[in-house]
C-alpha positions as CSV (number, residue, x, y, z in Angstrom):
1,X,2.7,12.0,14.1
2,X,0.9,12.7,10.7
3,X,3.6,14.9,9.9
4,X,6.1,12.4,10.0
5,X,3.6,10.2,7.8
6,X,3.7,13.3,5.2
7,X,7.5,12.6,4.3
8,X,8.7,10.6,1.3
9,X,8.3,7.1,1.8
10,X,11.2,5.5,3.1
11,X,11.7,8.3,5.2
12,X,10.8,6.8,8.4
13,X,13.5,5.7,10.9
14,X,12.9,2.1,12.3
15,X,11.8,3.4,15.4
16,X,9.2,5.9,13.8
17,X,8.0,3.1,11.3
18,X,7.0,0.6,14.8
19,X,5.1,4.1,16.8
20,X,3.5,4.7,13.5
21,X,2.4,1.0,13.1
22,X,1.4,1.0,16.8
23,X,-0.8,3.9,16.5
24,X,-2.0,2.4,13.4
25,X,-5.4,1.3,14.4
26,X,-6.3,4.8,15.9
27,X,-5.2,7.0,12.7
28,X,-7.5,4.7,10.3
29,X,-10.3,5.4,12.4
30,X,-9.2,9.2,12.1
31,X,-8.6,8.9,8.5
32,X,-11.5,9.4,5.9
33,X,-12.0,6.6,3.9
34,X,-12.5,7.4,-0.4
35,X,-16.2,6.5,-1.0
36,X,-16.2,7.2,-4.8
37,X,-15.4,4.2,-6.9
38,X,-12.2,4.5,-9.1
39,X,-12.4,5.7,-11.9
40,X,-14.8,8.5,-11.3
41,X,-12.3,9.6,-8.2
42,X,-10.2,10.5,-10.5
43,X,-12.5,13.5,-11.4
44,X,-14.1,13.9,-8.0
45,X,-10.4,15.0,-6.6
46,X,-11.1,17.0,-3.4
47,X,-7.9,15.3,-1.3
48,X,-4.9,16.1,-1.4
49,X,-1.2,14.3,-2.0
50,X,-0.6,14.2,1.0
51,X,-3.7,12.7,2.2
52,X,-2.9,9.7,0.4
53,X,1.3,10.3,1.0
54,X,0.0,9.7,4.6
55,X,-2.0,6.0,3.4
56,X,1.2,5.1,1.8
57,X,3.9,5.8,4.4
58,X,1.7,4.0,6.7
59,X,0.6,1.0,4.7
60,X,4.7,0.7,4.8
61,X,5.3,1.3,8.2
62,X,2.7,-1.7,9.1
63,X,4.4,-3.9,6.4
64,X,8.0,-3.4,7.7
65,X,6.0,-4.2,11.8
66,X,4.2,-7.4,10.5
67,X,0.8,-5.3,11.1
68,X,-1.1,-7.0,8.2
69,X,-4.5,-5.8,9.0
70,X,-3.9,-2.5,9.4
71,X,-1.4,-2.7,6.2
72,X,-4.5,-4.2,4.5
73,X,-7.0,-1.3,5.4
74,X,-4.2,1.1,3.9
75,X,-4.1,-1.0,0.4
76,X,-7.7,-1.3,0.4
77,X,-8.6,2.8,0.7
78,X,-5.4,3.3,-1.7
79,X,-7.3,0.8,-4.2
80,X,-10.7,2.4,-3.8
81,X,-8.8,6.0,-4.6
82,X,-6.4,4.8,-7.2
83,X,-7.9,1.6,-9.2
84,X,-6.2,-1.9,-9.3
85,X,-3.9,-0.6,-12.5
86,X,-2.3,2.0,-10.4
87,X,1.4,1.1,-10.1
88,X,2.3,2.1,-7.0
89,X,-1.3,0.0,-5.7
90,X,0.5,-2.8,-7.2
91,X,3.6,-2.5,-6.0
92,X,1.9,-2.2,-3.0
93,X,-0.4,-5.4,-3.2
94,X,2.9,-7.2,-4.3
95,X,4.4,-6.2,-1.1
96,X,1.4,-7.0,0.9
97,X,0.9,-10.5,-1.0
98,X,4.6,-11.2,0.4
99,X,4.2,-10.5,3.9
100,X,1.1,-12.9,3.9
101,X,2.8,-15.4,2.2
102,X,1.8,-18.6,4.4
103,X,4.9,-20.7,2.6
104,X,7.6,-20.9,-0.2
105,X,4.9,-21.7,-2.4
106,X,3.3,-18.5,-1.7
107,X,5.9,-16.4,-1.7
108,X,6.9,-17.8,-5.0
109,X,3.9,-17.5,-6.7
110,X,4.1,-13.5,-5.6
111,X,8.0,-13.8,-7.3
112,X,6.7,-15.3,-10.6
113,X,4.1,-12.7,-11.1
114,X,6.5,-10.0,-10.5
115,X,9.0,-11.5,-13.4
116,X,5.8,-12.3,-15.7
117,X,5.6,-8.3,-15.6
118,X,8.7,-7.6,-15.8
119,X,9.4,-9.6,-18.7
120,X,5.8,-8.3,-20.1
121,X,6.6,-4.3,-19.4
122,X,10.2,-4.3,-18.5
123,X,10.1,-0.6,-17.7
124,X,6.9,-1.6,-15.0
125,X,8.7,-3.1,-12.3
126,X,5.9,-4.2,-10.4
127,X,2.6,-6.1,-11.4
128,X,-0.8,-7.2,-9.6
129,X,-0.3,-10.4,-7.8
130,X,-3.0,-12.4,-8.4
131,X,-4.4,-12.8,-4.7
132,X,-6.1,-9.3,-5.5
């Protein structure tokens, strides 16, 4: 199972991505949470890529099943590891702030953000929603 969490994201087959999001539950409990505040876990780096390769995969695997909560433990450990400036944790939060979008107005509040940063940092295509 982990292996299969330890591939590029994107990686996973449909069917992979719903027994990964199934099984989600049980492999945050396994999973060591960061406990050193960002930035300083940026010098404090005993875990490894794919450690956090494994967070990401399944933060997407949840997304793509409609498991929010566990999705939501994912972005918060990645956020604890990597800071709200990371790109990929805001890509992340973008994608997270769309699949709890309660309506259109929502979901286009989540849309607006992302062209505000694209039109701030065209070469950033994502940006922090503002749900944080």
């Amino acid at each position: 199972m982990l292996t299969a969490l330890q591939r590029p994201q994107g990686a996973l087959t449909p069917a992979e991505a719903l027994n990964t999001a199934q099984q989600a539950p049980n492999l945050l409990r396994k999973l060591t949470p960061w406990t050193v505040p960002w930035p300083l876990s940026l010098f404090l780096n005993s875990d490894s890529p794919e450690h956090w390769a494994i967070y990401e995969n399944l933060f997407y695997s949840c997304i793509r099943t409609g498991d929010v909560r566990s999705a939501h433990t994912c972005l918060n450990r990645m956020k604890d590891r990597f800071g709200l400036t990371n790109e990929r944790v805001m890509g992340m939060m973008g994608l997270y702030h769309e699949a709890v979008a309660e309506d259109d107005g929502a979901l286009e509040e989540c849309l607006k953000v992302y062209e505000e940063g694209i039109e701030e940092k065209p070469t950033n295509m994502v940006r922090r929603c503002p749900l944080t």
